[in-house]
N, CA, C and O of each residue as an XYZ file, in Angstrom:
420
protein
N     102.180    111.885     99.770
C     102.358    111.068    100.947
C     103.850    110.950    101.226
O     104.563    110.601    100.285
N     104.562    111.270    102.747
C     105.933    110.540    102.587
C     105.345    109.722    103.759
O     104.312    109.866    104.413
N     106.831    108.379    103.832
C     106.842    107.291    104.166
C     108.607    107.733    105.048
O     109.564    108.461    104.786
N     108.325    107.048    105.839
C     109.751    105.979    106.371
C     109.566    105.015    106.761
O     108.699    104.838    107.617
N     110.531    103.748    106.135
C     110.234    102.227    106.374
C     111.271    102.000    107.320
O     112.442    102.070    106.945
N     110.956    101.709    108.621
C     111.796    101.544    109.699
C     112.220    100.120    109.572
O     113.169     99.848    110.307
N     111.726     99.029    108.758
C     112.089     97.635    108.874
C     111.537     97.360    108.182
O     110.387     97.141    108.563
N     111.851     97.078    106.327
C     111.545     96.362    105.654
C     110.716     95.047    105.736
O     109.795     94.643    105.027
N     111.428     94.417    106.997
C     110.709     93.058    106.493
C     111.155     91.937    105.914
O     111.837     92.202    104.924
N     111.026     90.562    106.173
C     111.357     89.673    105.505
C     110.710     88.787    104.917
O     111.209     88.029    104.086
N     109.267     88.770    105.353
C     107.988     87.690    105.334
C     107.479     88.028    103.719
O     108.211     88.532    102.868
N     106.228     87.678    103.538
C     105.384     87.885    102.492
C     105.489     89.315    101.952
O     106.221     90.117    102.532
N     104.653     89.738    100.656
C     104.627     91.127    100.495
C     103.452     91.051    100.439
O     102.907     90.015    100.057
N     102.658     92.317    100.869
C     100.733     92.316    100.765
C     100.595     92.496     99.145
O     101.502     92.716     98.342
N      99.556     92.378     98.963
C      98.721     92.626     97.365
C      97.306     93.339     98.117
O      96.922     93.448     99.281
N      96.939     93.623     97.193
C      95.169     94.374     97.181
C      94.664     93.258     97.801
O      94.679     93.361     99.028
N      94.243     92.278     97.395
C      93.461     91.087     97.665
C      93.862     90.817     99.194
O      92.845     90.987     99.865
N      94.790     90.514     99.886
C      95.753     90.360    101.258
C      95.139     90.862    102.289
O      95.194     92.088    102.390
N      94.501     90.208    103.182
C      94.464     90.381    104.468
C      95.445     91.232    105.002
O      96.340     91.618    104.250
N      95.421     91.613    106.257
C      96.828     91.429    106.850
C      96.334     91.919    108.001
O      95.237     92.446    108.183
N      97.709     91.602    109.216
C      97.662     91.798    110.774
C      98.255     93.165    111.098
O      99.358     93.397    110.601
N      97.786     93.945    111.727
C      98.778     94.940    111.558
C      98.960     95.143    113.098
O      98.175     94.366    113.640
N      99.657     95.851    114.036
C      99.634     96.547    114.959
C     100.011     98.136    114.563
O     101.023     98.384    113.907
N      99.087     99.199    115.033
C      99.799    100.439    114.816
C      99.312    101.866    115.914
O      98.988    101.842    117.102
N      99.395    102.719    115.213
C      99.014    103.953    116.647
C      99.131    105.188    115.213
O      99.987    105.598    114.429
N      97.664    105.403    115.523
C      97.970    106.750    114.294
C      97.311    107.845    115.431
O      96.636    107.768    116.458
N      98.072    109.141    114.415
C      97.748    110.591    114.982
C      97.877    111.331    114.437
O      98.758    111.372    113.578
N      96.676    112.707    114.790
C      96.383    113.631    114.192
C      98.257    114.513    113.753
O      99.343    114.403    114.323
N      98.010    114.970    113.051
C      99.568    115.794    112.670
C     100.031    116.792    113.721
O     101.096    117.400    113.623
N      98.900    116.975    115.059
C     100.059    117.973    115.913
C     100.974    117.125    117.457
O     101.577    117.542    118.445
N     100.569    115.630    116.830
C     101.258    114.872    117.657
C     100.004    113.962    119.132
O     100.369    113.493    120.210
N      98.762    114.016    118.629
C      98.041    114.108    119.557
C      97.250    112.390    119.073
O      96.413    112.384    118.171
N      97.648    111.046    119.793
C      97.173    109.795    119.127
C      95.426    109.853    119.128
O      94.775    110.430    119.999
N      94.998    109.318    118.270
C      94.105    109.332    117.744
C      92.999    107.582    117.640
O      91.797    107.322    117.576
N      93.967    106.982    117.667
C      93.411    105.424    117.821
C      94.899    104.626    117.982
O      95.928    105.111    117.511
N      94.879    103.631    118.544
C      95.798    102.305    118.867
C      95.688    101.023    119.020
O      95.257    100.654    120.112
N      95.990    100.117    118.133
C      96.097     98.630    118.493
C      96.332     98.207    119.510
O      95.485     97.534    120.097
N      97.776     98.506    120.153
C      98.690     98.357    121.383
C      97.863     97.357    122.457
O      97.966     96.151    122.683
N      97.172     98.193    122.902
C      96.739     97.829    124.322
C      95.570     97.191    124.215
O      95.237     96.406    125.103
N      94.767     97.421    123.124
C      93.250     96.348    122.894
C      93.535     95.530    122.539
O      93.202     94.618    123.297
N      94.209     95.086    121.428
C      94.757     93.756    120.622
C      96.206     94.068    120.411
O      96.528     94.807    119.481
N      96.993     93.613    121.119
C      98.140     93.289    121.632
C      98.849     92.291    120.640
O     100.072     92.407    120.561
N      98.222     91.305    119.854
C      98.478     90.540    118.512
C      98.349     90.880    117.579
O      98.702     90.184    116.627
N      97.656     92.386    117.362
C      97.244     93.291    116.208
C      95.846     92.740    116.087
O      95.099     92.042    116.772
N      95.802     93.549    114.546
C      94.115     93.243    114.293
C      94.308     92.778    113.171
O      95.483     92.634    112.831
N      93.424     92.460    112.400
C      92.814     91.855    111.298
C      92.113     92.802    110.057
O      90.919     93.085    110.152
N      92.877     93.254    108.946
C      91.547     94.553    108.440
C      91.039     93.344    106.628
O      91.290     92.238    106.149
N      90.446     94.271    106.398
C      90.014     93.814    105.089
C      91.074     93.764    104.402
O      92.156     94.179    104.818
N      90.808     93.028    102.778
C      91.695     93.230    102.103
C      91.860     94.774    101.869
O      90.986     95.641    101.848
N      93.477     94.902    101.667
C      93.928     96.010    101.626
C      93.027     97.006    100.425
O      92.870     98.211    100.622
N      92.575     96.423     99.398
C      92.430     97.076     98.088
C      90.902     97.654     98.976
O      90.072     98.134     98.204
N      90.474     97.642    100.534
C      89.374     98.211    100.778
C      89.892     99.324    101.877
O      89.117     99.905    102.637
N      91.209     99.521    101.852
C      91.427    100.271    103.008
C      91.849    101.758    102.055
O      91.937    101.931    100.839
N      92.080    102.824    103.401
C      92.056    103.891    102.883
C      93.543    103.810    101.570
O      94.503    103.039    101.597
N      93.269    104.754    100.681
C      94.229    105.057     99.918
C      95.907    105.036    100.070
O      96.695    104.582     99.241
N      96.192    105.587    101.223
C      97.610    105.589    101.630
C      97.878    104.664    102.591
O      98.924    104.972    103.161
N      97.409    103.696    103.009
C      97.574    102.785    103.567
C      97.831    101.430    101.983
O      98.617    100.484    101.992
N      96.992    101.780    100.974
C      97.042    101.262     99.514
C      98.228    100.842     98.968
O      98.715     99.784     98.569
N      98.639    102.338     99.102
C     100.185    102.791     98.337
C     101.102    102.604     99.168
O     102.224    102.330     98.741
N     100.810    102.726    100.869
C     102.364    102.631    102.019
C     102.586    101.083    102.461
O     103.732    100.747    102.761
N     101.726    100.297    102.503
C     101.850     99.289    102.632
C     102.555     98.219    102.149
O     103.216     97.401    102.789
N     102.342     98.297    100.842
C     103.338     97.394     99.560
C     104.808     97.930     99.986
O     105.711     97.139     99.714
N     105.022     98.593    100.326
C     106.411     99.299    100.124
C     107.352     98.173    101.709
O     108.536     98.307    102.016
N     106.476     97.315    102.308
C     107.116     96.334    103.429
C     106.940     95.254    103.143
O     106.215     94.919    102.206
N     107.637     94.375    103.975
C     107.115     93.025    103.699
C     106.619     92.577    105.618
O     106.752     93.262    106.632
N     106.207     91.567    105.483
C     105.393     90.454    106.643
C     106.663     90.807    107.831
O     107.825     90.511    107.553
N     106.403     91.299    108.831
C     107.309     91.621    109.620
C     108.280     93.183    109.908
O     109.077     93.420    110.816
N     107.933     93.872    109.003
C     108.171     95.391    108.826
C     107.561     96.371    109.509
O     106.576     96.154    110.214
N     108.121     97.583    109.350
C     107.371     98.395    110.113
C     107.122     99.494    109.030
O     107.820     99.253    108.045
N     106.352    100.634    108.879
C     106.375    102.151    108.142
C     105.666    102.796    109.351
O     104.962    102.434    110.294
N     106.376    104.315    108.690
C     105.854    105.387    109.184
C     105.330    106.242    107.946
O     106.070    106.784    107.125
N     104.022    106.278    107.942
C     103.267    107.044    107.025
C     102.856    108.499    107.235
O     102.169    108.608    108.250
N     103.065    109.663    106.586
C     101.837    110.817    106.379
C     101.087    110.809    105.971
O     101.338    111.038    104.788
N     100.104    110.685    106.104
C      98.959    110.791    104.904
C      98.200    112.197    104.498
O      97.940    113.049    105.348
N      97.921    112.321    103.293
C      97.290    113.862    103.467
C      96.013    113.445    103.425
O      95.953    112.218    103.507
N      94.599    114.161    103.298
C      93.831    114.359    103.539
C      93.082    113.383    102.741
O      92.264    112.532    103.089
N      93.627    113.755    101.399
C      92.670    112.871    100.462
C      93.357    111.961     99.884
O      93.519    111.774     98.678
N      93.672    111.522    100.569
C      94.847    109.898    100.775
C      94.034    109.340    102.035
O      94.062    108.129    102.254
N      93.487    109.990    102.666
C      93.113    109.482    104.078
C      91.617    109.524    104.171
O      90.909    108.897    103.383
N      91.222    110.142    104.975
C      88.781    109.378    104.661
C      88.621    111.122    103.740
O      87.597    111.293    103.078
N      89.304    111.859    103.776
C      89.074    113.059    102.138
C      87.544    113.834    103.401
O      87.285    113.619    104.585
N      86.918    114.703    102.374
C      86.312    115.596    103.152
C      85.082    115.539    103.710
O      84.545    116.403    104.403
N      84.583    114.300    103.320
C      83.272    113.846    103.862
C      83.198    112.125    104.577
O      82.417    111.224    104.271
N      84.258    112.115    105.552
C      83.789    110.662    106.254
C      82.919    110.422    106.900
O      82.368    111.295    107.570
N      82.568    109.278    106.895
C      81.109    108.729    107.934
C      81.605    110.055    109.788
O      82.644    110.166    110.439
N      80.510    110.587    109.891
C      80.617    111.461    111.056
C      81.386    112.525    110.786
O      81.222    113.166    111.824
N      82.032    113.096    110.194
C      83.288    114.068    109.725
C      83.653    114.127    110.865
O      83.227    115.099    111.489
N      84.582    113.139    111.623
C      85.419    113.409    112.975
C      87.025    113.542    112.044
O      87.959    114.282    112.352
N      86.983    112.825    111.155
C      88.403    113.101    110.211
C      88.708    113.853    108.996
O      89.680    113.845    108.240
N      87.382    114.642    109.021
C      87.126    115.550    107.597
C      88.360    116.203    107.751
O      88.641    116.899    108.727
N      89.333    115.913    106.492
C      90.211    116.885    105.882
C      91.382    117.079    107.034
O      91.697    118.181    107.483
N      91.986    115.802    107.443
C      92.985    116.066    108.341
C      93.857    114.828    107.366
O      93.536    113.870    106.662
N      94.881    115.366    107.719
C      95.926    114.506    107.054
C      96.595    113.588    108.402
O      96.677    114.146    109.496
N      96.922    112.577    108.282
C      97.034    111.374    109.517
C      98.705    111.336    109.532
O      99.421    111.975    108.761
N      99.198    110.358    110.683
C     100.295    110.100    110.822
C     100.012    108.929    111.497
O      99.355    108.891    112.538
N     100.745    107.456    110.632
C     100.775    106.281    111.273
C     102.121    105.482    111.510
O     103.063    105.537    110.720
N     102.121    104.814    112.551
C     103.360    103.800    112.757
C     102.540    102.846    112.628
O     101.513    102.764    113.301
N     102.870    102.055    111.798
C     102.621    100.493    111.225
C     103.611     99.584    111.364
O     104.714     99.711    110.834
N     103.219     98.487    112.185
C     103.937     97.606    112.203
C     102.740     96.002    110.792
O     101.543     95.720    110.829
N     103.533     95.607    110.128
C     103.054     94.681    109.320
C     103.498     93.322    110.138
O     104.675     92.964    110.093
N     102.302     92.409    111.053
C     102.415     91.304    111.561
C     102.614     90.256    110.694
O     103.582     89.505    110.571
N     101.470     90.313    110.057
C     101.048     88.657    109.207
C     100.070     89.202    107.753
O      99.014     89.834    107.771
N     100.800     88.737    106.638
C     100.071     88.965    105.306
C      99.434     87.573    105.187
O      99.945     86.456    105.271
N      98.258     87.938    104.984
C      96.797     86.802    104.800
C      96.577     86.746    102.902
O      97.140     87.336    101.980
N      95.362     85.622    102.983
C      95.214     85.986    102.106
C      94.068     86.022    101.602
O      93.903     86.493    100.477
């Protein structure tokens, strides 16, 4: 996986257990967006605790704090791997801008 942390952050740090708010915009690797917070929820969203989200979101996340931003790669099997619900993401490696709103708990 590489990372760039565009803004550390100053707020909380997530844990496994941690809610959190995120706003972000991920896309397939030839530059083509794929899903977005932005414009549906404009305050971000709400996901499970982290320790239920995909793998590289696991590992890229900790690396900010409450108010930060990353830019993630993810490879394939860091990301839904070769059999996701529908295989619309079978075996693509992702690219996300994450902004970290609010660590829950």
């Amino acid at each position: 996986m590489f990372y760039e942390i565009v803004n550390a952050g100053t707020g909380a740090a997530p844990t496994g257990s941690s809610t959190l708010t995120v706003k972000y915009i991920a896309y397939y690797m030839n530059g083509s967006p794929y899903d977005s917070t932005y414009a549906a929820y404009p305050d971000g969203v709400t996901t499970p605790p982290l320790n239920q989200l995909i793998p590289g979101w696991q590992q890229g996340l900790p690396k900010i704090k409450e108010g930060g931003q990353i830019r993630l790669i993810i490879p394939s099997s860091l990301a839904y791997g070769c059999n996701p619900n529908g295989g619309v993401l079978a075996n693509q490696p992702l690219y996300f801008n994450i902004q970290l709103v609010k660590v829950g708990n």
